[in-house]
N, C-alpha and C positions, 0 to 999 in steps of 0.2 A: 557268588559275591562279586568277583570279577566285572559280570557282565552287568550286576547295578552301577559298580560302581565304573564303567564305560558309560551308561546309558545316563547315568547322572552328569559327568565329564559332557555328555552331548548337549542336553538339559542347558548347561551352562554356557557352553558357546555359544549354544543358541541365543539364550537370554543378553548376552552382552551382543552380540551380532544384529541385537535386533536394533531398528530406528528410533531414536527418542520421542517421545508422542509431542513433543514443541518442535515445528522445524526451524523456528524463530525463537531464541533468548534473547531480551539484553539484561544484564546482571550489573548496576547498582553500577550505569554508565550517567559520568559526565560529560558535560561537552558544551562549547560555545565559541562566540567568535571573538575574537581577543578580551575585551572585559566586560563583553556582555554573557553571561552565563542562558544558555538555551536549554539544557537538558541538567538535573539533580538527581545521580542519586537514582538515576530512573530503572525500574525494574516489571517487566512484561513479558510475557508468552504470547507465541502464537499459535496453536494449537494444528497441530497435521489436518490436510483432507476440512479443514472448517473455515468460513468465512469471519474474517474479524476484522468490524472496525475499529479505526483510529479516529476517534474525534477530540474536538475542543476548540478554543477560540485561535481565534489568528492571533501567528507567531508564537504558538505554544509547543513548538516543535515538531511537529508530525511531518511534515517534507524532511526534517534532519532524521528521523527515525531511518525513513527509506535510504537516505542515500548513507547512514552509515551501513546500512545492511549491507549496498549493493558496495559500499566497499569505496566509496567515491570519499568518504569523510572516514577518517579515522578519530574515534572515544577518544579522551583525553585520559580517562580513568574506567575500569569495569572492564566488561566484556561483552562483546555483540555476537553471538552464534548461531551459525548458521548450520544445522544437519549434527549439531554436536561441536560442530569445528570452532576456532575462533577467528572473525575476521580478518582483525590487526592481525594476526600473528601467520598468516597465510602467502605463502612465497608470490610472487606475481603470476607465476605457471599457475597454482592453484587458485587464486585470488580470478582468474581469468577463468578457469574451468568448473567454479562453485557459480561466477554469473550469467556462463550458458545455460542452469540449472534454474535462472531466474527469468520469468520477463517485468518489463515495467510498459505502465499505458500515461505515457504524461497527460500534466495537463494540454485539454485542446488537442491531442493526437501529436503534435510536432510529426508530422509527415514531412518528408522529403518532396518538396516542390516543384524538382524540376523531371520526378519519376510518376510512371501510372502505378495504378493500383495493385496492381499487379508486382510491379518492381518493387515497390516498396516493400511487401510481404516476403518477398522473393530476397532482399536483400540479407537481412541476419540470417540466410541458408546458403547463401556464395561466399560471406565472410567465414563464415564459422563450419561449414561441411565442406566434402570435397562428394557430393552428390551429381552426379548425371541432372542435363537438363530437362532431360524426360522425368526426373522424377522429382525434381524442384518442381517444374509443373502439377506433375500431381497436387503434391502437397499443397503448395499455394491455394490451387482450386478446390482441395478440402478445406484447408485452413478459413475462406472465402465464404464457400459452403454455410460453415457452420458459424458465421454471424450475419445470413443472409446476402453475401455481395457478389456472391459467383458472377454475375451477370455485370455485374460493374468493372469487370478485372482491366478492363480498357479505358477507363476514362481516367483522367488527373485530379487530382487534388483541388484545383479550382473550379472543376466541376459537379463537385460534389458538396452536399448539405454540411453543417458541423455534424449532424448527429451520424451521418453515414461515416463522413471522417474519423467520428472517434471510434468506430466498430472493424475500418480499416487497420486503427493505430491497434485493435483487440486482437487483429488475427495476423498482424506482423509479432504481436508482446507471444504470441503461444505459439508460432512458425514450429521452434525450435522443443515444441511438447514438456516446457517447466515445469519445476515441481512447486513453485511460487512464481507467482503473479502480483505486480505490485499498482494499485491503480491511485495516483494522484489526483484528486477531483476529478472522478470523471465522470459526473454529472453536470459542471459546469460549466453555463451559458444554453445548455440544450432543452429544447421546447418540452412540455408535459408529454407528449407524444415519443421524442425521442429520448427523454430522461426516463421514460416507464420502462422503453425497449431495452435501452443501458442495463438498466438494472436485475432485468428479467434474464437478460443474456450472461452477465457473471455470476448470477444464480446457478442459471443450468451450466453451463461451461465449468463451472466449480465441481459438482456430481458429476457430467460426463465423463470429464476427464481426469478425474481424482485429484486436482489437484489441490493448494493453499493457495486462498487470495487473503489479502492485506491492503483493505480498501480506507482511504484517506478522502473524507466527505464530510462538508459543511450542510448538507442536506439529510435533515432527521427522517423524513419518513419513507425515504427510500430505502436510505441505508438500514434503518432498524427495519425493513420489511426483511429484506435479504441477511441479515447479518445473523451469524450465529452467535458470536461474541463482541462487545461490545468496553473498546478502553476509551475512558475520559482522561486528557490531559489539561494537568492544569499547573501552573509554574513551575514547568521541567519534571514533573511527575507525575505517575497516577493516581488521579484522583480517584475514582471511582469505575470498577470495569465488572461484568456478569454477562447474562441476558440481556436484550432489548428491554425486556417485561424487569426484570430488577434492577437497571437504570433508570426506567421512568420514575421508578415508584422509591430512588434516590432519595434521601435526606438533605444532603450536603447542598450548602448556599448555591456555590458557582455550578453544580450540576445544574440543580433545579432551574437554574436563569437562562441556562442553554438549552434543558433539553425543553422548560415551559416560559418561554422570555415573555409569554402573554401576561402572565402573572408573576411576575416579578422584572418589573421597571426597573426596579435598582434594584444593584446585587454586588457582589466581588467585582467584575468587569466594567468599570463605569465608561459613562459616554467622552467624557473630556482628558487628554492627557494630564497625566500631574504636570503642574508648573505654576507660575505665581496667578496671586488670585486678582479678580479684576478690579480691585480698588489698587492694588500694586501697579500694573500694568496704565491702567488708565487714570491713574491719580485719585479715584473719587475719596472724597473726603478729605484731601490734603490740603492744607493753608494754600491761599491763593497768594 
């Protein structure tokens, strides 16, 4: 009896010891910037080991999502959790040590300018290890490696393509082996050639290296190629999120205008800001 009830005691450690299958909550967070309200109420998962986008229209939130994760904006209300933990509530020692656990790929790469290719990858492993330079090198020329740039480690940032740039910004974001990856458009602005390569690369990079990506893309058929899961934002909230294959096949107005804008002209998101109408503005029909 004893020994079940040891073996069971174990059982349950284990169970609590284990990792939450979301390495990403936010729980029923608001947030905005003085009296414009950006997020309601908003509640989402990201699911371990799985690719999920973030989509929606511009200014629906999805850049506030990331930077409250990474801890740069603090909820006004709710919770943002990260690994179980809560952000806000996170001492600055932790707060510091849950975002070498993260990478982020801005928009455009934001590479450092006045460093090679090389340095730049090289740089979040001088700030953040106290690693030998022999094996900073390694890693960098892995890191390198495995989005194609070994052979670039030399050249500067002005010498290089956007699309190569933003694959330099992919192998400084994972230097440091994340357990989340956070990529702000980063298919923006890059050729059919180089947005396919993008896209192919946080695919496999995601499975090779087990990690969470949490990709942030105005681009539908890239992202629904790669993506495992799929949120729609839409006025500080989710609208609608599943499979690629169960948001197309969405009901909802503002879905359907985004993810089919060919067919449907008009929708929720109209073309003109509210404001007065053009016989206000322009007079027509007023007594001369």
């Amino acid at each position: 009896m004893e020994a079940e009830e040891g073996g069971s005691l174990d059982r349950m450690t284990g169970l609590m010891d284990a990792p939450p299958d979301n390495l990403v909550e936010l729980r029923d967070v608001r947030f905005g910037y003085g009296a414009r309200a950006v997020l309601q109420d908003l509640t989402l998962a990201v699911p371990r080991g799985k690719v999920t986008a973030l989509m929606g229209a511009s200014g629906g939130g999805k850049t506030t999502v990331l930077r409250l994760i990474g801890g740069q904006a603090r909820a006004q209300a709710g919770q943002v959790l990260f690994d179980g933990r809560n952000v806000a509530g996170m001492s600055q020692a932790r707060l510091y040590a849950a975002r070498r656990r993260m990478g982020m790929l801005f928009q455009f790469g934001a590479l450092f300018t006045d460093l090679s290719v090389f340095e730049n990858v090289a740089f979040p492993l001088r700030e953040h290890t106290s690693l030998s330079e022999a094996l900073i090198r390694d890693v960098v020329l892995m890191k390198l490696d495995a989005v194609g740039l070994r052979g670039a480690r030399h050249l500067m940032p002005a010498e290089i393509s956007g699309g190569m740039a933003r694959r330099v910004a992919l192998a400084r974001a994972i230097a440091l082996d994340p357990e989340l990856v956070m990529y702000d458009e980063p298919f923006a602005g890059l050729d059919p050639i180089s947005l396919d390569t993008a896209a192919r690369l946080i695919r496999r990079l995601n499975g090779a290296l087990g990690i969470t990506s949490l990709v942030v893309s105005h681009d539908l058929a890239e992202t629904f190629r790669i993506a495992d899961h799929v949120v729609i934002l839409a006025d500080g909230a989710v609208t609608e999120q599943g499979t690629p294959d169960q948001v197309r096949e969405s009901s909802h107005p503002l879905v359907r205008q985004f993810v089919h804008p060919e067919d449907s002209e008009e929708g929720p998101v109209r073309f003109h800001y509210p404001g007065p109408s053009v016989a206000e503005d322009f007079g027509v029909g007023a007594p001369r």
